[in-house]
TORDOGU-292133 format. One line per 5 residues: their letters; for each residue x, y, z of N, C-alpha, C. Coordinates in pm, 1 decimal. Atoms other than C-alpha are relative to their C-alpha. Layout:
% residues N
A	X Y Z X Y Z X Y Z; ... $
***
This chain:
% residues 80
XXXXX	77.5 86.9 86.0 -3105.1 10856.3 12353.9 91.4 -108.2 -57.7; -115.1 146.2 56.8 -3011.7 10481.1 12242.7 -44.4 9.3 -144.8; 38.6 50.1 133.7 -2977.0 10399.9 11876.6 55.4 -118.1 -7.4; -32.5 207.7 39.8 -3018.9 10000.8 11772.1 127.2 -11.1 -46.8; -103.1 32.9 51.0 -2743.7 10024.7 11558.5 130.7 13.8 31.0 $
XXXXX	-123.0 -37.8 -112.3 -2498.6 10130.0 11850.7 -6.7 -106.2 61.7; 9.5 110.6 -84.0 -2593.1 9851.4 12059.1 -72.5 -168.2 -9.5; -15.3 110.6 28.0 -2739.0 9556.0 11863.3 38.8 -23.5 -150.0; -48.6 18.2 133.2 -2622.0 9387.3 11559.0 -53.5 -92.9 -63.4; 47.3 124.3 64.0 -2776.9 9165.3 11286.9 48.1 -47.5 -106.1 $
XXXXX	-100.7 -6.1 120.2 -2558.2 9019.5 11054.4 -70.2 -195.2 -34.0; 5.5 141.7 3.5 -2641.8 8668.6 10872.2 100.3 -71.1 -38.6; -127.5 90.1 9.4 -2314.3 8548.4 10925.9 22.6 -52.6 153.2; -14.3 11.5 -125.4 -2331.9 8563.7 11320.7 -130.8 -45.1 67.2; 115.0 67.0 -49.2 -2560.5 8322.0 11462.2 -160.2 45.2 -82.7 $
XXXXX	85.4 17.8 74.1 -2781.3 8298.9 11180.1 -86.7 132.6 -11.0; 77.6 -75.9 -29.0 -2874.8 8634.3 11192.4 -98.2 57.3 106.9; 68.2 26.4 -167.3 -3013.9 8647.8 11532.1 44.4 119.9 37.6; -13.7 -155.3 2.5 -2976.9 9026.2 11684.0 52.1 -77.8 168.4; -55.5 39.4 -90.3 -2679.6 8982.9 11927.9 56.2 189.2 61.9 $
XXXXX	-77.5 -140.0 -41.1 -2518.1 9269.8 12124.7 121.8 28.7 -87.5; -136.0 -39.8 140.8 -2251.1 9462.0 11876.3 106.3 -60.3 84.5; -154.9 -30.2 -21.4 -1911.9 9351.0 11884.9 12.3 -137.2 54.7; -30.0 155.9 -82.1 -1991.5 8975.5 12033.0 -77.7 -94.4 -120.4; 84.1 92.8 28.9 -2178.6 8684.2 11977.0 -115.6 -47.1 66.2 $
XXXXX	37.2 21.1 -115.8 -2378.8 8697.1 12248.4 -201.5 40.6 -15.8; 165.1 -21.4 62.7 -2813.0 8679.2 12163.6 -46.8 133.5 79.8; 48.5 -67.9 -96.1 -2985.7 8967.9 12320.3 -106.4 -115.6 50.1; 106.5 93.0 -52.9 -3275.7 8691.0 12379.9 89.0 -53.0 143.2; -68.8 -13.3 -97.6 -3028.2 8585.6 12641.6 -2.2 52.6 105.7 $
XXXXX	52.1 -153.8 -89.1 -3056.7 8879.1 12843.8 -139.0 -28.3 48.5; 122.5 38.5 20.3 -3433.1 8840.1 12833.6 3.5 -160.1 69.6; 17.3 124.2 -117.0 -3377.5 8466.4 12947.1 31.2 30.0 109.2; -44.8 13.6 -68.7 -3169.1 8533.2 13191.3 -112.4 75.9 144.6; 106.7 -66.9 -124.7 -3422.6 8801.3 13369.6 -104.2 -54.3 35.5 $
XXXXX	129.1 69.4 -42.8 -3723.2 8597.6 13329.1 24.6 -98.3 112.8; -36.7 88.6 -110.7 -3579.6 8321.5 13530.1 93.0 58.6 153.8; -17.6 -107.7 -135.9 -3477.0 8622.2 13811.3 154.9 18.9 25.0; -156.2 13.3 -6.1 -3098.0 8602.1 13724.2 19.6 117.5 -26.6; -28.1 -148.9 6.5 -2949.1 8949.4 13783.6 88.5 95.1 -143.9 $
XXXXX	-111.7 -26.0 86.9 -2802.4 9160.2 13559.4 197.7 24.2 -5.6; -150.2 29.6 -13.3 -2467.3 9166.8 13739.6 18.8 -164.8 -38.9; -33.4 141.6 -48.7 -2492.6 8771.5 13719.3 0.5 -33.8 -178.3; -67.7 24.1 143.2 -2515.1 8777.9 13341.9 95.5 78.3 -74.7; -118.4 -28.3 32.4 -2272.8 9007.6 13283.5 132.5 -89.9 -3.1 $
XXXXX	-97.2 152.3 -1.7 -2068.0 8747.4 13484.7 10.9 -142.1 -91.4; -18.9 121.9 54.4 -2195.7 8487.2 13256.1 66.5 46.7 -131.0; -40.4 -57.2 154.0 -2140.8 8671.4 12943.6 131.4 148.8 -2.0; -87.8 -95.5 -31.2 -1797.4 8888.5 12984.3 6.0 77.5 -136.1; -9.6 -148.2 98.4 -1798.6 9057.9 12637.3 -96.4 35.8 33.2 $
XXXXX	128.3 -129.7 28.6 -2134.4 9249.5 12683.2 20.9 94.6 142.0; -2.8 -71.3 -74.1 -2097.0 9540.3 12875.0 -89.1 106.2 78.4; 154.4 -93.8 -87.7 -2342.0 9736.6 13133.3 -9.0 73.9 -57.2; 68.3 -104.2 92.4 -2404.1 10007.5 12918.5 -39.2 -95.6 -130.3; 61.0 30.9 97.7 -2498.5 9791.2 12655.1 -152.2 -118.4 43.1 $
XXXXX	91.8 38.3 -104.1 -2712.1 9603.0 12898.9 -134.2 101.1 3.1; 89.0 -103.8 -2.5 -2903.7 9892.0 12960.4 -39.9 89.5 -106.6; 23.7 -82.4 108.3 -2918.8 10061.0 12629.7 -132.4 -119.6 -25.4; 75.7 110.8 80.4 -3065.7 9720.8 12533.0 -179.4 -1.2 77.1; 123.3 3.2 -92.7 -3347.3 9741.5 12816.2 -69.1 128.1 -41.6 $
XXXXX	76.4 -115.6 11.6 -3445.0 10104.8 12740.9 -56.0 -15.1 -135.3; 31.0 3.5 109.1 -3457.3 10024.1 12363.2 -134.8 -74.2 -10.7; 154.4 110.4 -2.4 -3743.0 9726.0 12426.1 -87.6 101.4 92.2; 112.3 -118.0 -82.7 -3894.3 9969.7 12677.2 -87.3 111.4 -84.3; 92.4 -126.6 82.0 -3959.9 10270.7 12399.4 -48.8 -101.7 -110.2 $
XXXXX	100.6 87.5 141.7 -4088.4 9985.7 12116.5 -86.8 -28.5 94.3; 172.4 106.3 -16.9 -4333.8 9803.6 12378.7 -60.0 147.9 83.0; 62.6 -120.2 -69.1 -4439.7 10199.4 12529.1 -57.5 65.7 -121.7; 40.5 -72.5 118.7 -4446.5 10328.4 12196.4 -135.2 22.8 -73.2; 118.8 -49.4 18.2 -4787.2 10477.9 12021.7 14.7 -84.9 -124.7 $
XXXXX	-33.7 141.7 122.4 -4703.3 10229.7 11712.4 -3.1 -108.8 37.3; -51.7 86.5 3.1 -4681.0 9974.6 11890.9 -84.9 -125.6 -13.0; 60.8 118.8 53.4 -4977.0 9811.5 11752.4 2.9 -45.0 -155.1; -52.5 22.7 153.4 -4841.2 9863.9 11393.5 140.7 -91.9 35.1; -81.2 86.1 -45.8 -4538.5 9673.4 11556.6 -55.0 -177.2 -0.5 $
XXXXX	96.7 105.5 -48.1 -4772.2 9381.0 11676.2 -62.6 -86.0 -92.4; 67.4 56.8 131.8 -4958.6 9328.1 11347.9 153.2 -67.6 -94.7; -84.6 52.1 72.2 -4620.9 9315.1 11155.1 18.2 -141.4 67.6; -90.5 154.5 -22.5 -4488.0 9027.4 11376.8 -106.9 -141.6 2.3; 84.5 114.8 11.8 -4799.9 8832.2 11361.7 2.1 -107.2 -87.5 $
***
């Protein structure tokens, strides 16, 4: 099991508060761009050398159990 606070970080000193992978600077939204437009995850690793494949994948399973999750229309309402 992943916990957020192992693998992303939100600080409002580091890019305005923006939830980057721990230990960088690096957006998770990023990630998320990079797949939508069909760019691999070896290929952003390459772009982005601090984030590391396990944090890659922690990060994917974590959005996987919030948008699977039985809450996740109490999720939905909040961000509205």
């Amino acid at each position: 099991m992943y916990h957020v606070k192992d693998y992303i970080q939100i600080d409002k000193d580091i890019l305005s508060g923006n939830p980057v992978f721990k230990g960088t600077r690096v957006p998770i939204q990023s990630l998320f761009d990079h797949v939508e437009k069909g760019i691999s995850i070896d290929e952003f690793l390459n772009d982005f050398p601090t984030v590391r494949k396990e944090q890659v994948i922690a990060v994917i399973e974590i959005a996987g159990k919030i948008l699977t999750s039985k809450n996740i229309e109490q999720i939905y309402e909040t961000a509205a």
